[in-house]
N, C-alpha and C positions, 0 to 999 in steps of 0.2 A: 683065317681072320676075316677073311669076304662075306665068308660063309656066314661067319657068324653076324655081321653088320647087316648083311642084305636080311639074315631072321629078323633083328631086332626091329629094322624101318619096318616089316610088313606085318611086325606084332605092333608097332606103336600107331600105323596106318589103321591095322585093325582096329585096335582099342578105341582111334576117335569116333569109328563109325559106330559105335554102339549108342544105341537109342535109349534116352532116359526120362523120366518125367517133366523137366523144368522145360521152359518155355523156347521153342525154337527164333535164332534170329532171324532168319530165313522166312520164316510164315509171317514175319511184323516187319517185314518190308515193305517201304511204301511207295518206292517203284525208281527207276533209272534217274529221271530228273526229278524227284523230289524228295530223293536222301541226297542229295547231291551238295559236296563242299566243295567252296573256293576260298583261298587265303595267300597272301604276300607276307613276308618278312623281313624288313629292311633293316640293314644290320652295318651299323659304322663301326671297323673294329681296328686297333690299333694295338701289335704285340713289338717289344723291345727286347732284347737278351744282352745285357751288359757284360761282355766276359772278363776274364782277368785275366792273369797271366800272357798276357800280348796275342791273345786269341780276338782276332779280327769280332766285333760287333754286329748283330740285322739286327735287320728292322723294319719292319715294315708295317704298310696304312691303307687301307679299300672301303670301299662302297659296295655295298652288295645288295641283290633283293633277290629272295627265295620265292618261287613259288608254287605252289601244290592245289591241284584241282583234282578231284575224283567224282565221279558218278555215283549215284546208288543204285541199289540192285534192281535187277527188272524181278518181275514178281513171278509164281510158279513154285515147284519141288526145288528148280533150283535154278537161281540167280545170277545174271550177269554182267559186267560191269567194267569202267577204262578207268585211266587215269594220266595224268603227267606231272611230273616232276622236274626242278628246272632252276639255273639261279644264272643268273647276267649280275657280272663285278666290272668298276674299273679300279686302278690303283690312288691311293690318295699321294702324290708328294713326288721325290725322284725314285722312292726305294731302289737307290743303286748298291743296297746293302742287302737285299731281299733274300730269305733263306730259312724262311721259321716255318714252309707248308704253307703260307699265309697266301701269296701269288705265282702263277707260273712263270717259268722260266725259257727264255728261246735258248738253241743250242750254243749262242755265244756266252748265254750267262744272264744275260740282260733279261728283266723284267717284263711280262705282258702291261702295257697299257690298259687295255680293256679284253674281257675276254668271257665266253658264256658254255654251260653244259647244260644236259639233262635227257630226260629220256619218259617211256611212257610204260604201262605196267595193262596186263588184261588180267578180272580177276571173274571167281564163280565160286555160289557157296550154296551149300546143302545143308540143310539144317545147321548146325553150328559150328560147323567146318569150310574154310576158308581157302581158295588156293590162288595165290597171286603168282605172275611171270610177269619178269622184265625189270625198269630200274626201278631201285631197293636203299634205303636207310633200313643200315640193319641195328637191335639191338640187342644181341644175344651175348654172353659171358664169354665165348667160345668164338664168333667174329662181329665184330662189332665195327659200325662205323664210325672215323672221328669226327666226331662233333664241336670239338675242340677249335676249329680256326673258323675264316672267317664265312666258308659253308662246308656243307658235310661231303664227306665219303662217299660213293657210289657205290653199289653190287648188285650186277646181273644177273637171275636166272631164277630160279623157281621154290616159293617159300608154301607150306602147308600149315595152317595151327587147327585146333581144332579145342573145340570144349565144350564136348559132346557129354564126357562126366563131369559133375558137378562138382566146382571147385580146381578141376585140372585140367589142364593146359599142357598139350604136347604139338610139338613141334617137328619139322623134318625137311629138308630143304637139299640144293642142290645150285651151287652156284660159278660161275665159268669166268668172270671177266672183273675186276676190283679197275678203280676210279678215284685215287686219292684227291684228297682238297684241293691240290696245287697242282692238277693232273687236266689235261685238257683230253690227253689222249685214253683209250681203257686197255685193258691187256689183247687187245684185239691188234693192237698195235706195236711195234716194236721198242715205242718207249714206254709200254706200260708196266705197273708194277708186280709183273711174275707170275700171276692165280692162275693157274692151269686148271684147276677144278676143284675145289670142297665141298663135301658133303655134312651138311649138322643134322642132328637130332637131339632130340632133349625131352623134357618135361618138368613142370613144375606145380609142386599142390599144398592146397592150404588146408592143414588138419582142422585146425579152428581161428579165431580170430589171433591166437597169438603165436601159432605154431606154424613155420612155411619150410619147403625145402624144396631143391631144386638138382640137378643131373642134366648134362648138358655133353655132347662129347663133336669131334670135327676132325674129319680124315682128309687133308690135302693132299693133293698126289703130288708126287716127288720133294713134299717136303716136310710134312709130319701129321704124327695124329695124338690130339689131344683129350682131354678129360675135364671135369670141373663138377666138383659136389658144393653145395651152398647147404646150410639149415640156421634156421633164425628164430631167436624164441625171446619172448616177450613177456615178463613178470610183473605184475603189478604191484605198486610196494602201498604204503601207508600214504595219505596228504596230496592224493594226484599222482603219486612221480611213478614212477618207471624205470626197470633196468633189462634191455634188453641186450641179449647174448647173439653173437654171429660168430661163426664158422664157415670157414672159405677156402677151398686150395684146386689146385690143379695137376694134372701129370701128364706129364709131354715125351713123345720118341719122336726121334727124329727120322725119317727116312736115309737107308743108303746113299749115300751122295748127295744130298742134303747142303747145302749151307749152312755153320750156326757161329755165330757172330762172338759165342761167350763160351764154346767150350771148352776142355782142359786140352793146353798145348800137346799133350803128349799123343793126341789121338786126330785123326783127323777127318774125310769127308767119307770114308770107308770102313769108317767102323758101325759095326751093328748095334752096340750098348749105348746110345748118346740118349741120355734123358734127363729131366728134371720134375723134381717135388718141388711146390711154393704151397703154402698154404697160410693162415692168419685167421687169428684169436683175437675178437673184439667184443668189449664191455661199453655199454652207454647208460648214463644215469639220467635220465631227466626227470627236471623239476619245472614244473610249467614252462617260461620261457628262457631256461638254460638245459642246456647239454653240455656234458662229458665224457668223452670218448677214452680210452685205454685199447691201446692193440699193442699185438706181437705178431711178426711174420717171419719166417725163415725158408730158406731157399736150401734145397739140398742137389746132390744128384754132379756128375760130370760136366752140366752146362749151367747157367743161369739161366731165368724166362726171357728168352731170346722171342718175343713175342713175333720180330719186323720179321722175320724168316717166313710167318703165315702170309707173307703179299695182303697184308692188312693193314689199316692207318693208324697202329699204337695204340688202338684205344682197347682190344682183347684182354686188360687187365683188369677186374672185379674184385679186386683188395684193397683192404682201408689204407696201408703205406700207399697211397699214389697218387703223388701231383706234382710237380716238375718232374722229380726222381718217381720211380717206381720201386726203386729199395728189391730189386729183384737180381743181383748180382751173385755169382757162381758162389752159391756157401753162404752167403750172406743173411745173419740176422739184424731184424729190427725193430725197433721200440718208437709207439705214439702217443702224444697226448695231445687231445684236442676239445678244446673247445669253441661251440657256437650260441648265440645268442638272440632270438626273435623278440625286437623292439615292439612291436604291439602291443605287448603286454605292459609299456612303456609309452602310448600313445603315439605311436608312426605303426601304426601298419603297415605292410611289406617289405620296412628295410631289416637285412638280418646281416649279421658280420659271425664270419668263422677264423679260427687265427690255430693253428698247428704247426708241433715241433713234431721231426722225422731223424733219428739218428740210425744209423746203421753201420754194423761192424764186424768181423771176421768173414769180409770179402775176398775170395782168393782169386789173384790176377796173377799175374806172369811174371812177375817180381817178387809177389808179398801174398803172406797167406792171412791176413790182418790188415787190410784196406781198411779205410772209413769214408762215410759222406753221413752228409746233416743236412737237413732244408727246413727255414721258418715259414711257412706259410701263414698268408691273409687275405680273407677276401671280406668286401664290403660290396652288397646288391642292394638295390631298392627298387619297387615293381609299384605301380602309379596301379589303386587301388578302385581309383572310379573315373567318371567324367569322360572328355572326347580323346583321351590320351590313354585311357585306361589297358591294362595289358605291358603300355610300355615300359621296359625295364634298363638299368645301369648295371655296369659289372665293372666293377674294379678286383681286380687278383694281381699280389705279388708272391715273391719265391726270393726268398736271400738262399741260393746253394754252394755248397762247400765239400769238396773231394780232396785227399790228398791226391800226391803225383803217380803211384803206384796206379789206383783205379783211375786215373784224369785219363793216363796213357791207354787203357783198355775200354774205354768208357765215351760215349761220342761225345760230348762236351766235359770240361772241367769248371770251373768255380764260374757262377755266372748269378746276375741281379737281374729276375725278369718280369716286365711289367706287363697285364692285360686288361685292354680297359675295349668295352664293348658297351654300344649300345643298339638296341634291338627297337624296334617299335613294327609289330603288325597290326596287320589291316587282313578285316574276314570279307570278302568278296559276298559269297551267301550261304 
């Protein structure tokens, strides 16, 4: 299995370096300090999880600013370049309920006040192949940063893309140290969250304007190795509208000794067969400014997508079931319907509102081989379209969720009402 991993990185290493007609990025470099960006993003965010069933409430509220400075290339055959990456938060309020990833935690429990990370990256590129080292927002299907609280994810070590063929994009990376949101320390440290090392590679390519598809796979050491096929296709009907088709799944083993949070009781950290199938079938219809979404997902296999086992920040899931719930439980099928709606067309430009139902059902837990949960999902944004404010945007999202007791027991929360409301406003330096 090495063997064959170590072929594929140095067939897909290969393949970027092949030389093709289209225009190199590399030669339309205009040198160190004058591709060079700088930007802040100040982000007031505020998430609630109301629980029920006598399960204690957070909550919590910060201040944050993000920010990202990179160099441009120096000029030549091939290009060299820095960067840093970096966010300073303090907390809004007492958050002595704090517990959502939102703020860190000291070892009595209690809240950071104020508290700051970040890191710096060195990059070099050949013709149209890229290679960065150091701290990394990642967004690959396979590990992915959460982006989700009130800053992102961290990952340390070494990323390649290249798109050297036309139209395609392969990737290959190698990464040693994760950094959650709520995380001051990295896995370098003893309370960091687990990453011993992963390796990804992938590719993705667009046959034509409507036709995309995607292979992605991630080998962690001592804790599993994953898969992920995408293909997405896009038809064009009568009057404007549009119905396009997506397909999505993944396949995961888990490593010997392993942790997995969701497999079947009967087996445990020593067995060799622990895997899972998730994949999902989605239809979207649009008509100028409306959408209709249709999906189906099912989970098959000994374990559910036990995603947290990857020492990653939850966000490794690329399926239409997922927003509070992920609807990825041991067995589990599930059904969506969603729609969203872009007001422009409606004289407001950039407000849009999405609102989805998520049921799911024939979860097997340690009780019941017919579990269920449901989530209504809403979100209303609006993004200020011009003038000196321009860029900045609103986010309101709620989640009404609902688990019976069977999967509440097997599941880290049960029935809860969560509110997120975020506002953003950046500022581009130059």
């Amino acid at each position: 299995m090495q063997n064959t991993k170590k072929l594929a990185l140095a067939v897909l290493v290969q393949t970027a370096l092949i030389s093709t007609a289209f225009a190199s990025e590399q030669s339309e470099s205009k040198g160190f300090v004058e591709d060079a960006e700088g930007s802040v993003l100040f982000r007031t965010g505020y998430l609630t999880r109301d629980k029920k069933n006598g399960v204690p409430d957070t909550s919590s509220a910060a201040q944050s600013a993000m920010v990202k400075i990179e160099s441009g290339y120096t000029q030549g055959i091939v290009g060299f370049g820095v960067g840093v990456i970096g966010d300073g938060s303090f907390k809004l309020g007492e958050n002595k309920n704090a517990g959502n990833q939102m703020i860190p935690e000291h070892d009595d429990g209690s809240a950071y006040d104020h508290w700051g990370r970040g890191g710096g990256i060195v990059k070099a590129r050949i013709s149209n192949t890229e290679v960065r080292y150091g701290t990394q927002v990642l967004d690959l299907p396979v590990l992915a940063s959460n982006t989700g609280r009130m800053v992102p994810e961290y990952f340390t070590g070494t990323l390649l893309t290249s798109h050297e063929v036309k139209n395609l994009e392969i990737v290959a990376g190698k990464f040693t140290k994760n950094q959650m949101s709520d995380q001051i320390k990295t896995d370098a440290d003893v309370n960091g969250n687990g990453l011993d090392r992963a390796i990804v590679w992938g590719a993705k390519y667009k046959f034509d304007d409507n036709l995309n598809a995607s292979y992605y796979g991630l080998d962690s050491k001592n804790a599993l190795e994953r898969h992920y096929v995408n293909a997405n296709y896009k038809q064009a009907l009568a009057n404007n509208s549009s119905l396009t088709y997506d397909f999505s799944g993944y396949h995961t083993e888990w490593d010997k000794g392993a942790s997995v949070s969701s497999q079947r009781p009967d087996l445990d950290e020593n067995s060799n067969n622990r895997s899972n199938n998730i994949w999902a079938l989605s239809g979207t219809y649009n008509q100028g400014a409306h959408n209709v979404m249709l999906a189906y997902q099912q989970s098959t296999g000994n374990s559910g997508y036990a995603y947290g086992e990857n020492a990653d920040g939850f966000q490794s899931v690329y399926l239409p079931n997922s927003y509070l719930s992920d609807f990825n439980g041991r067995g589990e099928k599930s059904v969506q319907v969603q729609y969203s709606l872009d007001f422009a067309n409606y004289g407001v430009p950039g407000l849009s509102w999405t609102t989805a139902y998520v049921y799911g059902w024939d979860i097997d837990t340690a009780t019941d081989d017919n579990a269920k949960e449901s989530e209504l999902f809403n979100q209303v944004k609006y993004t200020v379209q011009s003038g000196f404010a321009k860029d900045a945007s609103l986010r309101l999202r709620y989640s009404h969720y609902r688990n019976d007791d069977a999967y509440a027991k097997d599941y880290y929360f049960g029935d809860t009402n969560e509110w997120r409301i975020w506002l953003d406003i950046p500022v581009k330096f130059f």
